[in-house]
C-alpha positions as CSV (number, residue, x, y, z in Angstrom):
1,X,0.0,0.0,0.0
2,X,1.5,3.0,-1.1
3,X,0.8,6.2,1.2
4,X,0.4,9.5,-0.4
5,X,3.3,11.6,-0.8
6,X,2.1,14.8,1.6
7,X,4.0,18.3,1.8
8,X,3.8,21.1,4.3
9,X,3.7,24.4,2.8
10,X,6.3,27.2,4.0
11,X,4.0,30.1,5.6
12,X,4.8,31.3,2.3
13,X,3.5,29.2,0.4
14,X,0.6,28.4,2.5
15,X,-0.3,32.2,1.9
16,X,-0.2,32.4,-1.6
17,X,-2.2,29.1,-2.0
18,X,-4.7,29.8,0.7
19,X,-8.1,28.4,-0.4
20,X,-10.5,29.1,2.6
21,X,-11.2,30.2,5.8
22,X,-14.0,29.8,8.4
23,X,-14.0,31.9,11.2
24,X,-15.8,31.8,14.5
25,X,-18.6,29.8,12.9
26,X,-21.6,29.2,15.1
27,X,-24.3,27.1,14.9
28,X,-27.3,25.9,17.1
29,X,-30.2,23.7,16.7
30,X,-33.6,23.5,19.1
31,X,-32.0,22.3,22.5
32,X,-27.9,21.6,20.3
33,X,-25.5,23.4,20.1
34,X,-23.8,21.9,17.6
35,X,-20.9,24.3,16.7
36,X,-18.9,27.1,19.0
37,X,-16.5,29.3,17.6
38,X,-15.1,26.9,15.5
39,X,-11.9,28.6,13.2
40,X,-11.1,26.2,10.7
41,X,-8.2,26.7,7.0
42,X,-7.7,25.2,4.0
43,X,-4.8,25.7,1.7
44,X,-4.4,24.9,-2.3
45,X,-2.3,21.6,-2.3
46,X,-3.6,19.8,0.8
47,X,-5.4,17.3,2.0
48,X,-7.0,18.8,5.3
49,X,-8.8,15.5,7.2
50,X,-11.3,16.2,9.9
51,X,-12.0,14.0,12.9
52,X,-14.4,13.7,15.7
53,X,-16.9,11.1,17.0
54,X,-20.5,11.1,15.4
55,X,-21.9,14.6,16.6
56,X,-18.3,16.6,17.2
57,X,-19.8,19.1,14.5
58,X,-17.7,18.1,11.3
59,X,-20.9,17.1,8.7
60,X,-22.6,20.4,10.4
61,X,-19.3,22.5,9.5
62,X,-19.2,21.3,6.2
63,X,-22.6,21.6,5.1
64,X,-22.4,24.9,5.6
65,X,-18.9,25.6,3.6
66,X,-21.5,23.9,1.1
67,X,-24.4,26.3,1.7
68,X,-27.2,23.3,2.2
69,X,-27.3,25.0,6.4
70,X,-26.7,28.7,7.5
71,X,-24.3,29.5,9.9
72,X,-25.6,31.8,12.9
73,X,-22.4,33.4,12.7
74,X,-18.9,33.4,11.9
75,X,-16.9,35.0,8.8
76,X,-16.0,32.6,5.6
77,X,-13.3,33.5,2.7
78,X,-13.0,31.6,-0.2
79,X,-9.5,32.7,-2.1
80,X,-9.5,36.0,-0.6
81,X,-13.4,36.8,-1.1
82,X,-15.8,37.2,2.1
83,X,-18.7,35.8,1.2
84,X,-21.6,36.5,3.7
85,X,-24.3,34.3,1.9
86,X,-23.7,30.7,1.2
87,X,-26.7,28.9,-1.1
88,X,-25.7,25.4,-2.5
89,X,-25.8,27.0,-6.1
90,X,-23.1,30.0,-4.3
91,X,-21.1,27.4,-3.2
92,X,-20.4,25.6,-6.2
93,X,-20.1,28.9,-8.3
94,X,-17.3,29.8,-5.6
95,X,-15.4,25.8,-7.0
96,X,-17.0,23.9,-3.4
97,X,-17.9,20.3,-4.2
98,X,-19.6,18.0,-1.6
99,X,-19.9,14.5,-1.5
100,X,-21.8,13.4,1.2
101,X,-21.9,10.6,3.5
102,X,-26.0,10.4,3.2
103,X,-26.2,10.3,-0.7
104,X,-28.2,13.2,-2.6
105,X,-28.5,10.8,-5.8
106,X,-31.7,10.8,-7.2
107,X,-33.1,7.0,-7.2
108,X,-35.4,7.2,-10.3
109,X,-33.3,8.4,-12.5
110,X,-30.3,6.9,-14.5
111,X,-26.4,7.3,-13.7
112,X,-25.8,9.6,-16.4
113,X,-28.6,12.1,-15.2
114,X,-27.5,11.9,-11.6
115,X,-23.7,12.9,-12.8
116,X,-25.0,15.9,-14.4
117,X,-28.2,16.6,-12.8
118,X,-29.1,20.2,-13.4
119,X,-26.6,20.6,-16.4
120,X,-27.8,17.9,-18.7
121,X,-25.6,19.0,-22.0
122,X,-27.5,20.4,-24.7
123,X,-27.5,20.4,-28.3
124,X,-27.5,23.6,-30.5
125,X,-31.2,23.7,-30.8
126,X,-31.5,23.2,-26.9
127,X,-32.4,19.8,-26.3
128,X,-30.3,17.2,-24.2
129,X,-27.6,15.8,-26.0
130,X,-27.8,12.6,-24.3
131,X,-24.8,10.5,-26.5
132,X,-22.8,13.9,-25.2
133,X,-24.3,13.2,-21.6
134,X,-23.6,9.2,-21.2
135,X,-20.5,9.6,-22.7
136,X,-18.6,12.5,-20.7
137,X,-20.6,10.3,-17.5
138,X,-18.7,7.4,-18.5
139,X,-15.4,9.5,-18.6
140,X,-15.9,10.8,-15.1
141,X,-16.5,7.2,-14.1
142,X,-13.6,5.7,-16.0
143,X,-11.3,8.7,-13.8
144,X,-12.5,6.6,-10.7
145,X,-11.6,2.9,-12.6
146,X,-15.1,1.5,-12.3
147,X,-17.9,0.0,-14.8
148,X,-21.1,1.4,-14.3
149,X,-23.8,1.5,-17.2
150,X,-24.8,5.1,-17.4
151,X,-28.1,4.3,-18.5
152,X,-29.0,2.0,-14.8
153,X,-31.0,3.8,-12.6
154,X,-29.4,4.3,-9.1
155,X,-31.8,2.6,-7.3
156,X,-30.6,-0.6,-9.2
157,X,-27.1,0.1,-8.0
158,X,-25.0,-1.3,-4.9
159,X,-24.3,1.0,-2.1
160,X,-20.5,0.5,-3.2
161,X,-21.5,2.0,-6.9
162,X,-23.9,4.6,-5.9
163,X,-20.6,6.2,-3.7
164,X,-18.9,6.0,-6.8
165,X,-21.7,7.5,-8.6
166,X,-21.9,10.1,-6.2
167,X,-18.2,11.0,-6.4
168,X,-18.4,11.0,-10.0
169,X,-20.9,13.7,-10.2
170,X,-18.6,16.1,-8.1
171,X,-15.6,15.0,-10.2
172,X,-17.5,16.2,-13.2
173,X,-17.6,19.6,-12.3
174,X,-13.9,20.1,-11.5
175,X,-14.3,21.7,-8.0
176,X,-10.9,23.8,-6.6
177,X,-12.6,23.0,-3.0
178,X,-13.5,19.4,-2.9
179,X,-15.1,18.2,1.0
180,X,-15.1,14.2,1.2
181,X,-17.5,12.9,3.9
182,X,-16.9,9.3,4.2
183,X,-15.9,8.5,0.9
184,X,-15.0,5.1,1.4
185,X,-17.5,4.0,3.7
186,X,-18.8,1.5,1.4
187,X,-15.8,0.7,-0.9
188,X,-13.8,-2.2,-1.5
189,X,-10.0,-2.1,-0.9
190,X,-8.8,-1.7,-4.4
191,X,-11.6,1.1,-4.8
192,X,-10.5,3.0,-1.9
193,X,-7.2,2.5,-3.4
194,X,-8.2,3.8,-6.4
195,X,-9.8,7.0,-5.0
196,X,-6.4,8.1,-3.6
197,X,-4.7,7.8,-6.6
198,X,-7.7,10.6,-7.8
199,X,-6.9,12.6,-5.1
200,X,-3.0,12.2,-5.3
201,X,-3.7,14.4,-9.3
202,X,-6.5,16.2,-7.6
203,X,-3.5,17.5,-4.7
204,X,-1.2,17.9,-7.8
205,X,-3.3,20.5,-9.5
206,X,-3.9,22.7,-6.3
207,X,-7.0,21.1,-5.4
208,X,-7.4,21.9,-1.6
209,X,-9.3,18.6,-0.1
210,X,-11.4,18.3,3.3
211,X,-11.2,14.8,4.6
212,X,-13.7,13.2,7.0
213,X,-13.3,9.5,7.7
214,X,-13.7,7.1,10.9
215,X,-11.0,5.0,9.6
216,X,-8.1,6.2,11.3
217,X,-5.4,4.0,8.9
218,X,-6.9,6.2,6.0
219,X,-5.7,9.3,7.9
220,X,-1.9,8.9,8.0
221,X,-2.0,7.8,4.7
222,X,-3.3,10.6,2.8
223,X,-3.4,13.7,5.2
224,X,-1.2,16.8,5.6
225,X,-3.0,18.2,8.3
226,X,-5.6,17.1,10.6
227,X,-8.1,18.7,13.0
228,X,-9.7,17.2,15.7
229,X,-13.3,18.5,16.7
230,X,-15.4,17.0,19.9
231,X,-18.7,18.5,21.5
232,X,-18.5,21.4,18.4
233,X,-15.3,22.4,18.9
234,X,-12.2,22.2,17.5
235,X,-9.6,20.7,19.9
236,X,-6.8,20.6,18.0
237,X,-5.1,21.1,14.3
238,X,-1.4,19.9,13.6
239,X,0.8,18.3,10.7
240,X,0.2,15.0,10.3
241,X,4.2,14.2,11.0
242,X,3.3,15.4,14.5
243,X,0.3,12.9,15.2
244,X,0.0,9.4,16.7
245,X,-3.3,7.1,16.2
246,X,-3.8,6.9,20.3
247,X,-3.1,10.8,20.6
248,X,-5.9,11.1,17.8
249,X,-8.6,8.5,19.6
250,X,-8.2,10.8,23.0
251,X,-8.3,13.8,21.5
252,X,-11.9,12.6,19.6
253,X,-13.3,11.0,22.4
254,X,-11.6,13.1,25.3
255,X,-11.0,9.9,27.4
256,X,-8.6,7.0,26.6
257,X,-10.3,4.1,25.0
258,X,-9.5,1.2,26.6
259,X,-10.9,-1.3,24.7
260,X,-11.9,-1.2,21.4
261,X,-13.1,-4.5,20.8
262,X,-15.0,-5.9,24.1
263,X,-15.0,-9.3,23.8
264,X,-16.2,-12.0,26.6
265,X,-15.7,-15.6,26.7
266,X,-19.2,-16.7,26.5
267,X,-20.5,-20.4,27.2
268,X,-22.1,-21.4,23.5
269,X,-24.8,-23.0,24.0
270,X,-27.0,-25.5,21.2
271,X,-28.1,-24.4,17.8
272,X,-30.4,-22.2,17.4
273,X,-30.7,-21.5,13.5
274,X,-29.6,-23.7,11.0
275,X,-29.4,-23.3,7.3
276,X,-29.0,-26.1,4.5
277,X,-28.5,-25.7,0.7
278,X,-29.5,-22.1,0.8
279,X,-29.7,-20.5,-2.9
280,X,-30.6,-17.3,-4.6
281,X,-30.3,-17.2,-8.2
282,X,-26.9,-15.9,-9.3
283,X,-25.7,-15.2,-5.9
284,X,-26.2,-18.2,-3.3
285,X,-25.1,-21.5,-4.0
286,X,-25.9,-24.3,-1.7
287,X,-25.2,-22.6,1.8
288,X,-25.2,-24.5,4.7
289,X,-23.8,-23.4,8.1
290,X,-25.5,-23.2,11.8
291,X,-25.3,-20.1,14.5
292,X,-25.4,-21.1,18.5
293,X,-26.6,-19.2,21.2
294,X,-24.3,-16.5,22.4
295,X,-22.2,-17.1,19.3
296,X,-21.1,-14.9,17.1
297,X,-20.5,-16.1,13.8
298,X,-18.5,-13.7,11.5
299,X,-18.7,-13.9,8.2
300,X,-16.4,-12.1,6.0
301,X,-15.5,-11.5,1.8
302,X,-14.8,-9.2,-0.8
303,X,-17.3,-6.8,-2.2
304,X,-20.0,-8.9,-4.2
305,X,-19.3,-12.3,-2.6
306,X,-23.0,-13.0,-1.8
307,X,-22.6,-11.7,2.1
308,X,-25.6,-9.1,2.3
309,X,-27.8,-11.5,-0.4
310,X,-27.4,-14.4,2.0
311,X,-28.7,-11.5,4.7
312,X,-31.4,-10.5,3.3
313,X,-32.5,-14.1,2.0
314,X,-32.4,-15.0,6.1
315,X,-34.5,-11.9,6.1
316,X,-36.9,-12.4,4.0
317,X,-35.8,-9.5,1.5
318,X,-34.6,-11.6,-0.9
319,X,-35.9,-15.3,-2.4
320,X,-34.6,-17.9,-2.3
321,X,-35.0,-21.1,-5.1
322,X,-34.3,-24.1,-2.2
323,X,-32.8,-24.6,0.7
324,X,-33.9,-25.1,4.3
325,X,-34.1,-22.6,7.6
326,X,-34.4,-24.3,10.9
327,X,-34.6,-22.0,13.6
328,X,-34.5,-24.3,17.3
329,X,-35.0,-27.4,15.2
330,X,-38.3,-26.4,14.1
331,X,-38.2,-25.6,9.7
332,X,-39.8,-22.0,8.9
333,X,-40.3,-20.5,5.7
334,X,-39.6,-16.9,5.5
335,X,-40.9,-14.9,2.9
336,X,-40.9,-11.4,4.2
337,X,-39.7,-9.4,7.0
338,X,-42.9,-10.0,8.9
339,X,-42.2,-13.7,8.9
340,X,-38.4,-13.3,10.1
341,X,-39.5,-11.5,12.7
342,X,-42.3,-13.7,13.9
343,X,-39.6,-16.2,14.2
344,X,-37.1,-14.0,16.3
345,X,-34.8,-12.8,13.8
346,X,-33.4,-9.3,13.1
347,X,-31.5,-7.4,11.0
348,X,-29.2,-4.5,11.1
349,X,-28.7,-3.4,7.4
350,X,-25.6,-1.8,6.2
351,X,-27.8,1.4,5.1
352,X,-29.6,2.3,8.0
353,X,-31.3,5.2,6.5
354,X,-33.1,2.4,4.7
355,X,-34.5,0.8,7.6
356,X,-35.5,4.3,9.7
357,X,-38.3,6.5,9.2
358,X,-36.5,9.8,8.4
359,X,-39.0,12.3,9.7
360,X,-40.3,10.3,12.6
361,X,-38.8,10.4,16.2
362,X,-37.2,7.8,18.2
363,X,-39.7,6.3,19.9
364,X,-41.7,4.8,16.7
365,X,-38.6,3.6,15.0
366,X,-37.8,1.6,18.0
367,X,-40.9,0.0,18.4
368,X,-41.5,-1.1,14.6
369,X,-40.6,-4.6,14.6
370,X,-43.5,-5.2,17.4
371,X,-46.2,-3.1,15.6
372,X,-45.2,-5.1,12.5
373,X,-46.6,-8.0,14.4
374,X,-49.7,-6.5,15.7
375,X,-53.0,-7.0,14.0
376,X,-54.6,-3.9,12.4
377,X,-57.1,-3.1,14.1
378,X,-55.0,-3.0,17.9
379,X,-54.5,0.7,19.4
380,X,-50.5,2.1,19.5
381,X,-50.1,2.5,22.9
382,X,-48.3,5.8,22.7
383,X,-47.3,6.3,26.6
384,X,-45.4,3.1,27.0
385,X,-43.6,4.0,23.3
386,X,-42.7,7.0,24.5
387,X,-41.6,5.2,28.0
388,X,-40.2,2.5,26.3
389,X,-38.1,4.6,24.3
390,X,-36.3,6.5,27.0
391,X,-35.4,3.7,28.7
392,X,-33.1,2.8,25.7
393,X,-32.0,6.5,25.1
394,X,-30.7,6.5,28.4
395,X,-29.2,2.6,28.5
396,X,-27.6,3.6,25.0
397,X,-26.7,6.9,25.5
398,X,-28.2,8.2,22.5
399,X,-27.4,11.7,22.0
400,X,-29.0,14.4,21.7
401,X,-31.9,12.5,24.4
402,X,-34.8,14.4,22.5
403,X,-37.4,12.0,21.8
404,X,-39.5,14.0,19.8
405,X,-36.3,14.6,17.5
406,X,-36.6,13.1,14.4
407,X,-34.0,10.6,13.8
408,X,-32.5,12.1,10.6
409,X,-31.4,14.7,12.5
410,X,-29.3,12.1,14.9
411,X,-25.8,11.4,13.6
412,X,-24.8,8.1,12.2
413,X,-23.7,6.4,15.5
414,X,-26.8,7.5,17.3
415,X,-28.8,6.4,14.3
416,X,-26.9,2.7,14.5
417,X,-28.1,2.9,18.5
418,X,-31.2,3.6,17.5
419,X,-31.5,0.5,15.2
420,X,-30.0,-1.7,17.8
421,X,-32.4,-0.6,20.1
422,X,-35.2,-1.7,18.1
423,X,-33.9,-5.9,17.6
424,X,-33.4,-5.2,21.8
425,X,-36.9,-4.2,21.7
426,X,-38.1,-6.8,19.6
427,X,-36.2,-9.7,21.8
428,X,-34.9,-10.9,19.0
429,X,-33.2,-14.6,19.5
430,X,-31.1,-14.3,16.3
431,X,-29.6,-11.4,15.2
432,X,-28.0,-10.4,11.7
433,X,-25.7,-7.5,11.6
434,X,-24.5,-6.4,8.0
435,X,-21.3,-3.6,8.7
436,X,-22.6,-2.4,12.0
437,X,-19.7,-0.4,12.2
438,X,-19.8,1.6,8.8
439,X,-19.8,5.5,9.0
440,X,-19.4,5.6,12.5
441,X,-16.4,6.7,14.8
442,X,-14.0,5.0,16.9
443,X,-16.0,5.3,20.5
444,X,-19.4,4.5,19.0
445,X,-18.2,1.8,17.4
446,X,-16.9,0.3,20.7
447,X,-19.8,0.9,22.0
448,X,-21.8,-0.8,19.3
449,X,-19.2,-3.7,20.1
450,X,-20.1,-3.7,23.9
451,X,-23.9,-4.1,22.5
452,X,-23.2,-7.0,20.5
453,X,-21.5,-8.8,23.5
454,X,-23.8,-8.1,25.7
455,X,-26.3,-9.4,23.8
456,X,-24.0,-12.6,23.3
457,X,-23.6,-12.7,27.2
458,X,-27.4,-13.0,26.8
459,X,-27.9,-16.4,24.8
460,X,-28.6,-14.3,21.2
461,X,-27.0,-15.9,18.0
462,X,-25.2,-13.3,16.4
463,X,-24.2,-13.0,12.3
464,X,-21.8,-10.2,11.7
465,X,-20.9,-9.7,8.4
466,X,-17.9,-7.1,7.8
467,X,-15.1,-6.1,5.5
468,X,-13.4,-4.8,8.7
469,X,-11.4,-7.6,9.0
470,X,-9.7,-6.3,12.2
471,X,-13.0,-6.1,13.3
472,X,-13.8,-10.0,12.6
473,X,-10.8,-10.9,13.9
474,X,-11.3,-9.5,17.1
475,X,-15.0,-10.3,17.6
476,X,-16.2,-13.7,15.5
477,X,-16.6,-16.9,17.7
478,X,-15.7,-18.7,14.3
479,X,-15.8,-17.3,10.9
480,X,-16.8,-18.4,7.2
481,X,-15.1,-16.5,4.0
482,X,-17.3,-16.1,1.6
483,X,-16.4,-16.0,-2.4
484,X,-18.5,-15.9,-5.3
485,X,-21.7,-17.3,-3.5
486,X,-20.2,-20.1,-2.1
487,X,-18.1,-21.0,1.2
488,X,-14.5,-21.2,0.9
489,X,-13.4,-21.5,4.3
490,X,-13.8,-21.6,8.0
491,X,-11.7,-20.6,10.7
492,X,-12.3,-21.1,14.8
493,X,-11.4,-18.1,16.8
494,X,-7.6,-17.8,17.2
495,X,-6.9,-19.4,14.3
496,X,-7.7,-16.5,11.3
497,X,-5.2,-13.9,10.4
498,X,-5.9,-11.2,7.7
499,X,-3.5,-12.6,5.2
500,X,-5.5,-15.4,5.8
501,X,-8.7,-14.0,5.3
502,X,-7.9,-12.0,2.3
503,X,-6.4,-15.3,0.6
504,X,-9.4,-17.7,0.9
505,X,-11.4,-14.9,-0.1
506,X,-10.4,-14.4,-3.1
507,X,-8.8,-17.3,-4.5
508,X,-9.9,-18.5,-7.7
């Protein structure tokens, strides 16, 4: 793995290529305040990465360099010029591109639209020049080294292509400022790869990048700079030569982290599901494998191996042609969600915005998997939601505690807490996790660690499938690699090591 080369400009330098900079910028929402006189830079030349847990402020900050929120106060200067209004269509006319960590693609329409939504190219008598329009969208793809047909819509896309999609679109407009909110959130390693080799030319050309990333590897290979914000403010901002990953985790979480990775020795106890010659169409082929209780079984592969189909078949998202599911020796047939969860499974997707309701608080998205179950016609008993509910706020430490907040207004961590309150909820016996970890920081993710072992210590069969592999490593019971639809290995705890994992993974 080659890092990016990184340079630190003289003052000099750093003064002639200046790019921006946001002064005492304030912001508050009803009963947050979510940033306080926070003075942030950004010179031509530099990759700039901002860290902080899930709520420190960073997406708020930057969605204001990119006009979608107002600041309440504060001064910003893009190349010299105060600008005292910022409007999304101000921001890119000022060279500010954004690709953010929630995507703003459009599902209905096709790749090539959502790449130049808003500037379709047009012919000389006016209309859209659509050869012109698929064929500069599959340039701008090509920069990023992937194969996407410009004519699918997005909604047919995996999470991993809509990120590229979405990067694409900002390519395509060749911004001077470009902000990068988990860019590789959902991206495979030679992806990721392949995205700092973009912004390795983008650096070259005086591009001046803002960086926001949980993974902490990511950050001493590509930064120059980075700036730590917690609670809304900035802690600290030094050279990258100067930092150290356990001076970084303190300064984000402003406590040492003892333990990333909480894992207890946990009596297994008997089966409690068990699958035989599973298969999907085109992605499952004869699967067969068990889960215990108060196992967790990772299961682990490169992007496309089958991991979140097999998911979502246990799920009932996804048919499946034959196969068996035995859940305590008694066969069930799942068709739908409703089904799984009769039977005492849940499931923790990868895109969580997929599985919450947006504009409603916490309290209802806890409690959907049991008013899935009731009949029609039963009343919602609102006080013990609402009771219900702050029981797990508090137990979770859900942040902001508002329950009348609606979630989408909740970072990503809080959101993932959220989620796992609701298979708590629900009592679920077997639960699937798919990434549980993605687009979240370093504490939360512990914590979302502590939750899955607690609920281990607690007799539930786990599934977690990751591409973390550190993350596998340190928390599967046993693990199966999964290639092509198929298993092609198994490992007992202890006896797995990344090179390992990576091998049987993708062997041919």
């Amino acid at each position: 793995m080659t890092a990016i080369a990184t340079t630190t400009p003289t003052a000099g330098d750093r003064a002639a290529s200046a790019l921006l900079r946001m002064e005492n910028i304030d912001k508050r929402f009803p009963g947050v305040h979510a940033l306080k006189q926070v003075n942030f830079d950004l010179f031509g030349g530099e990759v700039h990465v901002l860290l902080g847990e899930n709520g420190a402020g960073k997406s708020t900050l930057m969605k204001i360099l990119a006009g979608s929120l107002e600041r309440d106060s504060g001064r910003i200067v893009v190349r010299g010029e105060d600008v005292k209004t910022l409007t999304p269509d101000r921001s890119q006319a000022l060279g500010i591109g954004m690709v953010y960590q929630e995507f703003s693609l459009v599902p209905a329409l096709s790749v090539a639209e959502n790449i130049f939504l808003g500037h379709l190219p047009r012919t000389p008598a006016g209309t859209i020049d659509w050869p012109r329009a698929h064929r500069e969208a599959r340039a701008s793809l090509d920069s990023l080294g992937v194969r996407i047909d410009t004519r699918a819509q997005v909604r047919n896309l995996s999470v991993a292509e809509q990120q590229l999609t979405e990067i694409a679109r900002i390519l395509a407009k060749q911004p001077q400022i470009l902000l990068l909110d988990e860019p590789t959130s959902a991206l495979s390693d030679a992806e990721r790869d392949h995205l700092f080799e973009i912004i390795g030319r983008l650096k070259a050309r005086g591009v001046g990048i803002i960086y926001i990333s949980h993974r902490l590897q990511e950050v001493f290979r590509i930064a120059d700079r980075v700036t730590v914000m917690r609670d809304g403010q900035v802690i600290n901002t030094l050279a990258i030569k100067d930092a150290d990953m356990n001076g970084l985790i303190g300064m984000m979480v402003g406590r040492r982290l003892e333990q990333q990775y909480p894992k207890s020795d946990v009596n297994i106890g008997a089966p409690v599901l068990r699958v035989e010659n599973l298969s999907a169409p085109h992605v499952l082929h004869d699967l067969s494998f068990e889960v215990r209780r108060g196992e967790i079984l990772g299961i682990f592969g490169l992007m496309g191996a089958g991991q979140t189909e097999l998911a979502e078949a246990l799920f009932g998202l996804r048919a499946y042609t034959h196969g068996t599911i035995t859940v305590d020796g008694k066969q069930v047939h799942i068709r739908r969600p409703v089904d799984a969860i009769r039977h005492g499974i849940g499931f923790l997707v990868r895109d969580r915005r997929s599985s919450l309701v947006p504009l409603q608080p916490i309290p209802p998205n806890i409690t959907l998997p049991d008013v899935s179950q009731a009949p029609a016609y039963r009343f919602l008993n609102l006080r013990g939601e609402v009771k219900t509910a702050a029981d797990f706020v508090r137990d979770l430490s859900i942040r902001p505690p508002i329950l009348s907040r609606p979630v989408m207004y909740l970072s990503g961590g809080n959101q993932q807490k959220v989620c796992l309150a609701r298979w708590l909820f629900s009592g679920a016996k077997i639960l699937i996790v798919d990434e549980p970890t993605r687009g979240i920081d370093v504490g939360a993710k512990a914590e979302v660690f502590h939750l899955l072992d607690e609920l281990a210590k607690r007799g539930v069969a786990i599934i977690m499938i990751s591409s973390e592999m550190p993350e596998i490593l340190a928390m599967a019971d046993r693990t199966l690699v999964m290639r092509a639809g198929h298993f092609a290995a198994e490992y007992q705890r202890g006896e797995a090591t990344q090179e390992l994992l990576l091998t049987s993974a993708s062997l041919h």
